[in-house]
Backbone as a chain_set.jsonl record, in Angstrom:
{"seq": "XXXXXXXXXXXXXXXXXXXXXXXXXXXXXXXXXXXXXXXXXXXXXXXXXXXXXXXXXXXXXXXXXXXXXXXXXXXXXXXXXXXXXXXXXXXXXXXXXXXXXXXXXXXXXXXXXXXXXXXXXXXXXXXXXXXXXXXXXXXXXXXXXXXX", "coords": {"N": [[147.055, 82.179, 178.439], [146.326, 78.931, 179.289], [143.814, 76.819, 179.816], [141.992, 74.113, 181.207], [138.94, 72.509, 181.089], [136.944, 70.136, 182.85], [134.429, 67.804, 181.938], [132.158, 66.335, 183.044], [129.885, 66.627, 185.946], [131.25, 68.87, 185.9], [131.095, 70.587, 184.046], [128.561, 69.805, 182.925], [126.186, 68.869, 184.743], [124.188, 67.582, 187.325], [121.071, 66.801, 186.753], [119.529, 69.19, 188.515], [120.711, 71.193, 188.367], [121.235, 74.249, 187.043], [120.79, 74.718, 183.332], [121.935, 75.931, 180.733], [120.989, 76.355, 176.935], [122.487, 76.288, 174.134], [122.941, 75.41, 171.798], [122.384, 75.423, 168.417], [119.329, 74.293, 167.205], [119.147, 72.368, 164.678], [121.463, 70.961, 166.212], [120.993, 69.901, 168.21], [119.793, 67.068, 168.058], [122.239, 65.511, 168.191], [124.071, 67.198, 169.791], [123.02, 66.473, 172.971], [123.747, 66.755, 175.505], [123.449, 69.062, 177.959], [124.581, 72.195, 179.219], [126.051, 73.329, 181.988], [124.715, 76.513, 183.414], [125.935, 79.427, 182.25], [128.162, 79.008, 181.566], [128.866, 79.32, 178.669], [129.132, 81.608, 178.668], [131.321, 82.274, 180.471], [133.286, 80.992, 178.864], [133.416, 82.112, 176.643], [134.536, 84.976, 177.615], [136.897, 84.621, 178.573], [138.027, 83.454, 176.55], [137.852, 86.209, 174.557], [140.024, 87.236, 176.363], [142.224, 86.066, 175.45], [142.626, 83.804, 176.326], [143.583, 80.116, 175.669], [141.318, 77.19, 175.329], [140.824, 74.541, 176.382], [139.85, 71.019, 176.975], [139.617, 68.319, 179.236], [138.963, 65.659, 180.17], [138.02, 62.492, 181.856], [136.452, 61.167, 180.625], [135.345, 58.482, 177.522], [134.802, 60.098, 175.593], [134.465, 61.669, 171.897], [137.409, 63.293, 170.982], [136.591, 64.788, 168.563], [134.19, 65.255, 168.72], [133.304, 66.289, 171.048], [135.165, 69.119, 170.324], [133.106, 69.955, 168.065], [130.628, 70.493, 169.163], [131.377, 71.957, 170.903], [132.192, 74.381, 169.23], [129.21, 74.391, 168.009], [128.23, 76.389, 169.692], [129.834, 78.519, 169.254], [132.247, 78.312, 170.835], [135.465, 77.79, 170.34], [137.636, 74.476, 170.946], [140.749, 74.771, 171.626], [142.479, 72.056, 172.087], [141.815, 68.707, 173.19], [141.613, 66.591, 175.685], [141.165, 63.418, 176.127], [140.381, 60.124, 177.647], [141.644, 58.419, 176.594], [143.7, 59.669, 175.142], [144.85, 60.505, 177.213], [145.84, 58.555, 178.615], [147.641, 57.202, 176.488], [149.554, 59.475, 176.468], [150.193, 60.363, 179.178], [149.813, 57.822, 181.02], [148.559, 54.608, 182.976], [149.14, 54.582, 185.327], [150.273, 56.543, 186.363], [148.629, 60.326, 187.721], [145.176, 60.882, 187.713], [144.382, 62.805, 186.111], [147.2, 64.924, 184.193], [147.766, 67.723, 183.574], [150.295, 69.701, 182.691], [151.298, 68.17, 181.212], [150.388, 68.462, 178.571], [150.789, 71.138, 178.238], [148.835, 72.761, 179.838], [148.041, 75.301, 181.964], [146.017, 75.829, 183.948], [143.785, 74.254, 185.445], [140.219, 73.303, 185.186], [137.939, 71.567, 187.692], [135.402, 69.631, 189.159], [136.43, 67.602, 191.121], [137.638, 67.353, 194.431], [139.629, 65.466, 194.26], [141.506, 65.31, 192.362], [142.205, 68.063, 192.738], [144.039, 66.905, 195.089], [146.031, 65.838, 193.547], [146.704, 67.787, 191.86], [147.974, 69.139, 193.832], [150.085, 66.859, 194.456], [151.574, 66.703, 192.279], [152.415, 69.095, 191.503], [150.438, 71.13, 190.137], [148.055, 73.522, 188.672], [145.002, 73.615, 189.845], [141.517, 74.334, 189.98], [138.882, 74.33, 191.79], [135.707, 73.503, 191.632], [132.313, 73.316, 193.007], [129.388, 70.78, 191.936], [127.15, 72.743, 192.938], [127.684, 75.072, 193.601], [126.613, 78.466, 193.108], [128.39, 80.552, 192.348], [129.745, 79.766, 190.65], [131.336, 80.735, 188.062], [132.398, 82.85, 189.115], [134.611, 82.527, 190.568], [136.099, 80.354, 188.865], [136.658, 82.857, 187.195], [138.347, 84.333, 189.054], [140.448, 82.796, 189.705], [141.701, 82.319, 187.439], [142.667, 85.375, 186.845], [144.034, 85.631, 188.853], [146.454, 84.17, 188.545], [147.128, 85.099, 186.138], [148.477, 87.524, 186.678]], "CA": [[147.033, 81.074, 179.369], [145.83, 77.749, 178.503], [142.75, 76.56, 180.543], [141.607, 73.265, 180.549], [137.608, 71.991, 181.761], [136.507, 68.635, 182.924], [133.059, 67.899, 181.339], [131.137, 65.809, 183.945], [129.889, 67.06, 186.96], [132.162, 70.347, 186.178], [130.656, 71.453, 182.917], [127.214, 68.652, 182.081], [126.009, 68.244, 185.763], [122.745, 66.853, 187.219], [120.003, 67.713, 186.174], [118.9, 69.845, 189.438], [121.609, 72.231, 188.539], [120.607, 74.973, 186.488], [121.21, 74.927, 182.562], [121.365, 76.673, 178.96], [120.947, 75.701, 175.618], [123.29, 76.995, 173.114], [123.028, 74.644, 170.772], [121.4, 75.332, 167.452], [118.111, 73.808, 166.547], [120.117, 71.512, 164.041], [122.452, 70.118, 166.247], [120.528, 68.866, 168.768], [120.359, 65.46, 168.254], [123.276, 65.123, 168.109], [124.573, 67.52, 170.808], [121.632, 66.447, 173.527], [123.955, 67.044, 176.94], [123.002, 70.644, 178.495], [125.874, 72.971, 179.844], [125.5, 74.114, 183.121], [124.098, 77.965, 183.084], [127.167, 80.515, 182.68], [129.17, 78.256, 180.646], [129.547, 79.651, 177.613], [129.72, 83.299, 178.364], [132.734, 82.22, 180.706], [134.216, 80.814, 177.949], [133.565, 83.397, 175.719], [135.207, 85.899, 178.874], [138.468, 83.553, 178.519], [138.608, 83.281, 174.934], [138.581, 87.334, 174.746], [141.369, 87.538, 177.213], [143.232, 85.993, 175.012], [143.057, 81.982, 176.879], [143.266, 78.966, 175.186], [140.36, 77.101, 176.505], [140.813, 73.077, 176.589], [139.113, 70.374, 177.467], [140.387, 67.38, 179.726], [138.193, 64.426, 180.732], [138.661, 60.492, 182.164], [135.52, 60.189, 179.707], [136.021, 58.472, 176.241], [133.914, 61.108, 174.327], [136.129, 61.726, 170.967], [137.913, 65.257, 170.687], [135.961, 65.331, 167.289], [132.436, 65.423, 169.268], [133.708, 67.779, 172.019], [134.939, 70.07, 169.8], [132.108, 70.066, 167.276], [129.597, 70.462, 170.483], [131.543, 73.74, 171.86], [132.317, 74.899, 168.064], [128.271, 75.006, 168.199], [127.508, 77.404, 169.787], [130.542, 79.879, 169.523], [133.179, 78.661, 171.365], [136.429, 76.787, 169.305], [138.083, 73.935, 171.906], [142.1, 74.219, 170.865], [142.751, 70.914, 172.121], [140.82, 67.842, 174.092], [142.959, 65.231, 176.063], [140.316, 62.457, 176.292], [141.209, 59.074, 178.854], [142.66, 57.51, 175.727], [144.92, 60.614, 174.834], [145.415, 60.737, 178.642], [146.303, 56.972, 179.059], [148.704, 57.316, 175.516], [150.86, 60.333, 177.218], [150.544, 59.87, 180.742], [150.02, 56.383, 181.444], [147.892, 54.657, 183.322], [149.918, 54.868, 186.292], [150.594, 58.284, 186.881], [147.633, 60.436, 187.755], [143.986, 60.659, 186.711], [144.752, 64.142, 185.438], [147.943, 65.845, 184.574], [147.612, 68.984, 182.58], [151.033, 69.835, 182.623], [151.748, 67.029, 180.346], [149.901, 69.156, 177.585], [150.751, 72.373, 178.32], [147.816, 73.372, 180.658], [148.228, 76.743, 182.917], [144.875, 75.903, 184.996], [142.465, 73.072, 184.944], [138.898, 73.484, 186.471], [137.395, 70.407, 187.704], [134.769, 69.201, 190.187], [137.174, 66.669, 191.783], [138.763, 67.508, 195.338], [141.224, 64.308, 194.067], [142.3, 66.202, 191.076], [143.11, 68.955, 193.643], [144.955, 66.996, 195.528], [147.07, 65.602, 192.641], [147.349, 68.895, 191.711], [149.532, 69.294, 194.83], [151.191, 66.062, 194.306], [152.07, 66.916, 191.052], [152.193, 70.675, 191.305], [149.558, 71.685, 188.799], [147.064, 74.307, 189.571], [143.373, 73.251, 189.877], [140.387, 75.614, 191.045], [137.739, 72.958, 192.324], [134.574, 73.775, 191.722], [130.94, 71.96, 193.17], [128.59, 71.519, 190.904], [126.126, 73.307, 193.509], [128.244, 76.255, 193.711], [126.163, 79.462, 192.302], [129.067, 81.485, 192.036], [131.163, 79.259, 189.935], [131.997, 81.562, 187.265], [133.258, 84.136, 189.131], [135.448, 81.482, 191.485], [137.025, 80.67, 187.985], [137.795, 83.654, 186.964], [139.189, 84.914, 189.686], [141.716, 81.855, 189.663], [142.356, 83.215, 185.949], [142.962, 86.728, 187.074], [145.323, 85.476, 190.098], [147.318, 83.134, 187.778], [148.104, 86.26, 185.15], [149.343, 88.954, 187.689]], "C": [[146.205, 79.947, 178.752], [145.229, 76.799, 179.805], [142.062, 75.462, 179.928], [140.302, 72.941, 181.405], [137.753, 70.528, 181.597], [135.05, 69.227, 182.945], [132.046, 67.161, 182.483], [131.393, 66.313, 185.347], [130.558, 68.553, 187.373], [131.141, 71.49, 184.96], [129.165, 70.919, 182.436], [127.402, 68.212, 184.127], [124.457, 67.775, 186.455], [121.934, 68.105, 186.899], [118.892, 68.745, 187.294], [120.178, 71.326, 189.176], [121.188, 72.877, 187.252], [121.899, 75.051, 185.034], [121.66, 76.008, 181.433], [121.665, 75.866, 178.096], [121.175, 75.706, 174.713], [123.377, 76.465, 172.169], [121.796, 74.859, 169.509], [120.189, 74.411, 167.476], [118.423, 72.501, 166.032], [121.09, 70.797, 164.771], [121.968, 69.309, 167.437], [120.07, 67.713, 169.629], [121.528, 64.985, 168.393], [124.432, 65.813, 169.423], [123.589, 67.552, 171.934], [122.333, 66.929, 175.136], [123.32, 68.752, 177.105], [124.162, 71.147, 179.598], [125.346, 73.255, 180.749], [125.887, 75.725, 182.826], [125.952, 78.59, 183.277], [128.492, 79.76, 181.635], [129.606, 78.904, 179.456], [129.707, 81.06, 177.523], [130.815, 83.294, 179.002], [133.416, 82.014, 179.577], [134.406, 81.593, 176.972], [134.757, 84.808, 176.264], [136.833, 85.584, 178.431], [138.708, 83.672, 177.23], [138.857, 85.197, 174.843], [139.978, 88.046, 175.675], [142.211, 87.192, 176.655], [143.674, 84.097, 175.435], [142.759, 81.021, 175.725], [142.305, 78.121, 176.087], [140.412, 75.078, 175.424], [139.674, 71.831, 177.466], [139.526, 68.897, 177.942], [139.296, 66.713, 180.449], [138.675, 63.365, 180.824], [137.291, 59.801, 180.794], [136.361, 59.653, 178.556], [135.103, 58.947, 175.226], [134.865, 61.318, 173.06], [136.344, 63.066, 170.985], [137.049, 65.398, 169.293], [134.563, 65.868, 168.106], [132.43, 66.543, 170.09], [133.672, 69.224, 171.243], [134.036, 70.605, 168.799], [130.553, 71.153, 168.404], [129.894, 71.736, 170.887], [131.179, 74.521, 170.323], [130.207, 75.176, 168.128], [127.868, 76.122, 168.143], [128.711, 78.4, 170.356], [131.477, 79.827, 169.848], [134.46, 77.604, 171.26], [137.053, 76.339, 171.091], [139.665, 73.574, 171.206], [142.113, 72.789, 170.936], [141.759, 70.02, 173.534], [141.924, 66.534, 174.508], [141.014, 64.119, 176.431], [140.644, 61.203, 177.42], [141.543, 58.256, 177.493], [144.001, 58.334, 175.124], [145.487, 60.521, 176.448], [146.77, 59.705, 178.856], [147.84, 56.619, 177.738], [150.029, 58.408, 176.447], [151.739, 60.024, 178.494], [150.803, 58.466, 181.406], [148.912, 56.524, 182.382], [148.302, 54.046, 184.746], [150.127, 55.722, 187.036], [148.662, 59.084, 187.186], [146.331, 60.536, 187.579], [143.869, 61.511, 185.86], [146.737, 64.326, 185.095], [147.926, 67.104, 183.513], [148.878, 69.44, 182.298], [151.459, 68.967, 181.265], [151.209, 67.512, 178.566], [149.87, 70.558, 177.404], [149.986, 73.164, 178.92], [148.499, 74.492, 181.678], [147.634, 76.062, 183.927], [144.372, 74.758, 184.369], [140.858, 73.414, 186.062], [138.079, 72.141, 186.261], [136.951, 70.473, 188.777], [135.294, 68.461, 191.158], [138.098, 67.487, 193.006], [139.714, 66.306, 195.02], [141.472, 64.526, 193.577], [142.856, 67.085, 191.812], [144.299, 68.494, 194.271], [145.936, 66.237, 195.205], [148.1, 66.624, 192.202], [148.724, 69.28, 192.673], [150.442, 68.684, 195.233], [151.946, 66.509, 193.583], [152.85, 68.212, 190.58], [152.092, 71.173, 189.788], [148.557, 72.542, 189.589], [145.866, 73.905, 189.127], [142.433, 74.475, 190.437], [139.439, 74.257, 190.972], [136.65, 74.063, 192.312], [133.126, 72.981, 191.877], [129.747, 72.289, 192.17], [127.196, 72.182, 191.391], [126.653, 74.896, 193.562], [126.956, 77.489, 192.641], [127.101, 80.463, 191.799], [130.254, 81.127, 191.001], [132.291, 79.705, 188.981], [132.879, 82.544, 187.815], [134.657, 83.534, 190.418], [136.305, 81.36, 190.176], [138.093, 81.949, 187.156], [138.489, 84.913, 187.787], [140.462, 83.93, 190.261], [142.399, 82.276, 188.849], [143.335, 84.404, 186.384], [144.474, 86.269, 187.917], [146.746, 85.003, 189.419], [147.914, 83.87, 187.023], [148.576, 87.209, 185.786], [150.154, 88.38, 188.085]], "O": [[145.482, 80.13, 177.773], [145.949, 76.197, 180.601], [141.617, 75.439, 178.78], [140.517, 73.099, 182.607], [138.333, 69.865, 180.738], [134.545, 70.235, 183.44], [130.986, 67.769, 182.634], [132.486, 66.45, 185.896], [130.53, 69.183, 188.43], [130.714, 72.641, 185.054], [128.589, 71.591, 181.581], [128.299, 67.57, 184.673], [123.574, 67.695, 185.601], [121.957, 69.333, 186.815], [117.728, 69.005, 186.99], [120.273, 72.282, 189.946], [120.785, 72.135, 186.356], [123.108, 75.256, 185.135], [121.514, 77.168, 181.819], [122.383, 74.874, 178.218], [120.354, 75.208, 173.943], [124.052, 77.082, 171.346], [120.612, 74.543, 169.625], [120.549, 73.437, 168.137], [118.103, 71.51, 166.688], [121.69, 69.941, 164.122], [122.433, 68.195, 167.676], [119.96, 67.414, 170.818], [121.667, 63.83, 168.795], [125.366, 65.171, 169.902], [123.123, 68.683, 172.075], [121.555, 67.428, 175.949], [122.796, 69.379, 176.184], [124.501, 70.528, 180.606], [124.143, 73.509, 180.68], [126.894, 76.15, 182.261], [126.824, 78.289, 184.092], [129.532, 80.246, 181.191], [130.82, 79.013, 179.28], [130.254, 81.661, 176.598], [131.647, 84.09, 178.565], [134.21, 82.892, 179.24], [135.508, 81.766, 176.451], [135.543, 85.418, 175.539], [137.683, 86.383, 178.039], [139.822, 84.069, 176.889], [140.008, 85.577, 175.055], [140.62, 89.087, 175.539], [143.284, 87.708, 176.967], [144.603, 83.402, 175.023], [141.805, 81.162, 174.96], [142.347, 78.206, 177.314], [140.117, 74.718, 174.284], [138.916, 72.032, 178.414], [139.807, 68.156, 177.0], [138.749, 67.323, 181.367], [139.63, 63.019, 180.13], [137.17, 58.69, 180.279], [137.537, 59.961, 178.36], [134.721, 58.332, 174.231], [136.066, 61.122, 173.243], [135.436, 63.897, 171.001], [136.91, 66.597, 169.048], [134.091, 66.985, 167.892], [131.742, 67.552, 169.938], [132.825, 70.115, 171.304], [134.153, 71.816, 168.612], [129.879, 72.158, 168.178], [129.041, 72.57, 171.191], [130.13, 75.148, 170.18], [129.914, 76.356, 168.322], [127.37, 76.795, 167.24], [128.705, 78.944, 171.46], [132.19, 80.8, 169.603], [134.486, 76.646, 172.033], [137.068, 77.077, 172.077], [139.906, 72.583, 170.517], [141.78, 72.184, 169.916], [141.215, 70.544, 174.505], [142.701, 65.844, 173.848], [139.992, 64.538, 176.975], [141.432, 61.656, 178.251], [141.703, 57.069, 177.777], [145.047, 57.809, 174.743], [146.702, 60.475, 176.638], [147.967, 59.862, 179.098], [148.83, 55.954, 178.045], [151.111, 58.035, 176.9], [152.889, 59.715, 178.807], [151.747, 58.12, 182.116], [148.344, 57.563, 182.718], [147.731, 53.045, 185.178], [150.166, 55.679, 188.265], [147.652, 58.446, 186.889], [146.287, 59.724, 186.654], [143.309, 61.231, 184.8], [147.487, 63.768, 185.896], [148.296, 66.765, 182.389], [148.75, 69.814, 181.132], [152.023, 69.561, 180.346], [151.63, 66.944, 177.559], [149.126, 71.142, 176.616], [150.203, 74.361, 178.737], [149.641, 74.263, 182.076], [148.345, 75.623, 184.831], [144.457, 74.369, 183.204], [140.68, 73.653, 187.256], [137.661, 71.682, 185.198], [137.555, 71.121, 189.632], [134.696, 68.549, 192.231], [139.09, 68.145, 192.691], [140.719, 66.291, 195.73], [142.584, 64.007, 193.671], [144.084, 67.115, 191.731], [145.36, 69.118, 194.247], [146.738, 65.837, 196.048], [149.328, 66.649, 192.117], [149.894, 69.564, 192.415], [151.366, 69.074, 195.946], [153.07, 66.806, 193.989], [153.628, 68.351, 189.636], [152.848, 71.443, 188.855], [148.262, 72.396, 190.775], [145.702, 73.851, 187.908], [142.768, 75.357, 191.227], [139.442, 73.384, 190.104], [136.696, 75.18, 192.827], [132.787, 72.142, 191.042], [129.289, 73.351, 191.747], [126.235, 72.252, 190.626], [125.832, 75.813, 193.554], [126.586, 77.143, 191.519], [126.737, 81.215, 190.895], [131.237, 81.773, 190.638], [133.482, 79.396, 188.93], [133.863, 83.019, 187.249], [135.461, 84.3, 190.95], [137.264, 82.132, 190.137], [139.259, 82.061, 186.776], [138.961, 85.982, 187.398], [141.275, 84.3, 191.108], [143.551, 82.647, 189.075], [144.56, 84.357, 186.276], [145.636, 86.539, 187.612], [147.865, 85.408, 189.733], [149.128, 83.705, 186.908], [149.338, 87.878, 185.088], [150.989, 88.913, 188.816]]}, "num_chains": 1, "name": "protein.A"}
């Protein structure tokens, strides 16, 4: 399956929400955001299952930085739709998301308006707040539902 994250507020959220720090020593400076806690052993979870694990934002971070940043600390990002890869495919017309448009299964994003594109569009979303404590296991029990 091919699982895509939004980075703000889903994956890099305030700073009252509890982190980790997976990032080498060496990188930094250069990678200074902080994942919210649970992040990368989900993704680690997903990548052993066998998921492609993506990354879909309205930011304009570059897919080189993204994937450098996960690559870090362990965990390769196949592909990154950015809001300039977005705005090239999709247009900037059509919705703020569509994952479909890249082959996405699932997308997990903080946005109830991504959700309810999702059900314009029919794409599947799992919404997640970034207060939620249980977030990980809310994702992958979207995962689980989605492969049976």
């Amino acid at each position: 399956m091919r699982i895509s994250f939004d980075v703000d507020d889903t994956l890099v959220c305030h700073p009252s929400v509890p982190t980790e720090l997976h990032v080498p020593w060496w990188g930094r400076w250069w990678y200074s955001e902080l994942l919210r806690h649970g992040t990368r052993d989900l993704m680690q979870q997903l990548l052993a299952g066998g998921n492609q694990l993506w990354i879909y934002t309205t930011s304009y971070r570059p897919a080189r930085y993204l994937q450098g940043w996960f690559r870090s600390f362990g965990v390769p990002i196949y592909g990154v739709v950015n809001q300039q890869r977005h705005e090239r495919v999709v247009g900037r017309q059509g919705p703020s998301k569509y994952p479909p448009a890249f082959g996405i299964d699932l997308h997990v994003d903080d946005s109830a308006g991504v959700c309810e594109e999702g059900r314009l569009h029919r794409f599947d979303v799992v919404v997640i707040s970034p207060t939620d404590p249980d977030w990980v296991t809310r994702v992958l029990a979207a995962v689980q539902s989605r492969s049976s």
